[in-house]
C-alpha positions in Angstrom: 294.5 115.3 70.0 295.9 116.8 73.5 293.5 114.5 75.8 294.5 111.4 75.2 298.1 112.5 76.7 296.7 114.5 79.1 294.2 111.5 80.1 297.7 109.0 80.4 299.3 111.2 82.5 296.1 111.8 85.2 296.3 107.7 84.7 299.6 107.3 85.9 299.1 109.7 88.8 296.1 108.3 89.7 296.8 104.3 89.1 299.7 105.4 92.1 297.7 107.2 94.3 295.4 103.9 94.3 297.6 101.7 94.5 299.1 103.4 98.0 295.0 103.4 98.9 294.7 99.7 98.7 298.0 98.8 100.3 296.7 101.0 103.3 293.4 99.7 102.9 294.5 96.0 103.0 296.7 96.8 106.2 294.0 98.6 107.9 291.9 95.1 107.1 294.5 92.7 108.4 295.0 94.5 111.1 291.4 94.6 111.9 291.1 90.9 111.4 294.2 90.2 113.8 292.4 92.2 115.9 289.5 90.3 116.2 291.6 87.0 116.4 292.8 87.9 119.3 289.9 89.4 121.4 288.1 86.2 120.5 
């Protein structure tokens, strides 16, 4: 049974690399939406 460790660690690396996506996501929105606010 090597894939279930092997499938953990892709997890980890991945659940990271998502994480750093949504923060910059989520900036990118905000600073969209400020954006906005203040041309209107």
């Amino acid at each position: 049974m090597n894939k279930p460790k092997h499938d953990i660690s892709f997890w980890t690396k991945y659940k990271k690399f998502a994480t750093t996506e949504i923060l910059m996501y989520l900036i990118m929105v905000i600073g969209i939406g400020i954006g906005i606010l203040i041309l209107s």
